[in-house]
C-alpha positions as CSV (number, residue, x, y, z in Angstrom):
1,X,-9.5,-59.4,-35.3
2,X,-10.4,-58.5,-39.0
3,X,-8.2,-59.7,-41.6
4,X,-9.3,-57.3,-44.1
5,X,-6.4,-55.0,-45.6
6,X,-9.0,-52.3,-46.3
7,X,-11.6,-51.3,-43.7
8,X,-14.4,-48.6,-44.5
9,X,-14.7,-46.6,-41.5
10,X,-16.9,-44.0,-42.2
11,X,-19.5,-46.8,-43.7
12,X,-19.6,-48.6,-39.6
13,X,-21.3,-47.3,-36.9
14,X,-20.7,-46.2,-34.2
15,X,-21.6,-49.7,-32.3
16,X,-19.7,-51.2,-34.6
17,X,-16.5,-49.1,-34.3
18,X,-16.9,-49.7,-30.4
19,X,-17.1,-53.5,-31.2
20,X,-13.9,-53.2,-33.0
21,X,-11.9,-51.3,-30.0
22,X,-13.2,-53.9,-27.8
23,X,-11.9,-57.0,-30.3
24,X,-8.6,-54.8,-30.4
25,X,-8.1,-54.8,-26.4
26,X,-9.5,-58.4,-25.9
27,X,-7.1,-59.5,-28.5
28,X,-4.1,-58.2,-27.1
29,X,-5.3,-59.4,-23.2
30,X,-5.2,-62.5,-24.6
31,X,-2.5,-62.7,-27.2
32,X,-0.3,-61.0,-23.4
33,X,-1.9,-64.2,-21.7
34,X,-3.3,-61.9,-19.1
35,X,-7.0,-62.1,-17.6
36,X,-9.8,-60.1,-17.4
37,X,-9.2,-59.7,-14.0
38,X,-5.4,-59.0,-14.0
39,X,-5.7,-56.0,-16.4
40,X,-8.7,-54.8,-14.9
41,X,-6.6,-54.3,-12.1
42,X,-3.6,-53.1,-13.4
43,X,-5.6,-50.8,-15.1
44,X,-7.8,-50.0,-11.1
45,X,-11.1,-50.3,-12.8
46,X,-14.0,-53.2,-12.5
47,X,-13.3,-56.7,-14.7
48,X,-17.0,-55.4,-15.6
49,X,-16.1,-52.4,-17.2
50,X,-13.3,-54.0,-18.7
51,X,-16.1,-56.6,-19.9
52,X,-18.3,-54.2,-21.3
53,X,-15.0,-52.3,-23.3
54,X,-14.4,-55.9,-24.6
55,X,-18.1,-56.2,-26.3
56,X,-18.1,-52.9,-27.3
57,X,-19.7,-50.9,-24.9
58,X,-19.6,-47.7,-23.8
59,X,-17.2,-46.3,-21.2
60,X,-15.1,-43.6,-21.1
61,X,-12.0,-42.5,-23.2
62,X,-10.0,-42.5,-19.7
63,X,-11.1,-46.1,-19.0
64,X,-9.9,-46.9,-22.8
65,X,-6.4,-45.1,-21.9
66,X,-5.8,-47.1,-18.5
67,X,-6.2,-50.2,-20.4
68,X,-4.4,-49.4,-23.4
69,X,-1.5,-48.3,-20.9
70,X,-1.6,-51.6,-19.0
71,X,-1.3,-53.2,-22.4
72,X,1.6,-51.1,-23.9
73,X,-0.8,-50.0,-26.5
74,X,-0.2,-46.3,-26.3
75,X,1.5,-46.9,-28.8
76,X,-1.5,-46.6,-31.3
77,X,-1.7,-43.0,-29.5
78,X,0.8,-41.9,-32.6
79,X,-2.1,-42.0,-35.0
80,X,-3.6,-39.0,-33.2
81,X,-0.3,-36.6,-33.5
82,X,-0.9,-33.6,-35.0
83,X,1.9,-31.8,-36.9
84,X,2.5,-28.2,-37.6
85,X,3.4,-27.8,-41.1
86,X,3.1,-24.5,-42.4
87,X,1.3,-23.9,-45.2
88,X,3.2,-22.8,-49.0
89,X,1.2,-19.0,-48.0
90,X,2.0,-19.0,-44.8
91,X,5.9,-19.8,-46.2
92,X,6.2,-16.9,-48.9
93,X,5.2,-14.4,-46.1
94,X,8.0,-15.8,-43.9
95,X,10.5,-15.7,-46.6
96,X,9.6,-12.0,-47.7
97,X,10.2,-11.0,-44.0
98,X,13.5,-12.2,-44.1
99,X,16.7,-10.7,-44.7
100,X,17.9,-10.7,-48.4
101,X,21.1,-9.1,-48.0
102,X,23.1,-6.7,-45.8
103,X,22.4,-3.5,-45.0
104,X,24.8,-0.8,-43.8
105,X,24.7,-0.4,-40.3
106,X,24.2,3.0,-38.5
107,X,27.5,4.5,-37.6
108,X,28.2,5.3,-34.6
109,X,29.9,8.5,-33.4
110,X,33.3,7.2,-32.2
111,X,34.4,7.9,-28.5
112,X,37.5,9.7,-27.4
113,X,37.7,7.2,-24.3
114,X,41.0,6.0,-23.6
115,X,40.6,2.2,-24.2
116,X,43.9,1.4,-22.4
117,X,45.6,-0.8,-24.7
């Protein structure tokens, strides 16, 4: 794997970034002492296809997850979360719509029913 703390992404290409998936997955095959073969498997695709994500080919995303599953690497999955915030706009619009204070509340004309108590 690289060793470098800072990694220019947007300066690779594409090929490159490939290459570095496939240094991720073979390094963590290995570092899990498990073979091409064995995750292949696991992962019920070809130890071929698993060779070409290894030296940065091209395969699917799909065939990315299935290995990434069998190496309990979904973990990196987290980077990918997108979360809602709501924008400061979007949060004075909210806060005009609510309720400052209490209003009086419509009376209602009382009923002559016989409650029994």
């Amino acid at each position: 794997m690289n060793d470098k703390s800072y990694i220019n992404w947007l300066s690779m290409s594409d090929a490159a970034l490939a290459l570095t998936i496939g240094e991720f997955v073979r390094h963590h095959r290995l570092s899990q002492n498990k073979t091409q073969g064995e995750v292949a498997e696991a992962a019920n695709i070809s130890r071929s296809t698993l060779c070409l994500l290894e030296k940065g080919e091209s395969v699917t995303v799909a065939t990315l997850l299935q290995v990434l599953r069998v190496l309990d690497l979904l973990s990196i999955m987290d980077i990918f979360r997108v979360s809602h915030e709501i924008s400061p706009i979007e949060y004075a619009k909210l806060q005009e719509k609510r309720r400052q204070r209490a209003g009086s509340r419509s009376k209602k004309p009382e009923s002559n029913e016989d409650l029994g108590w």
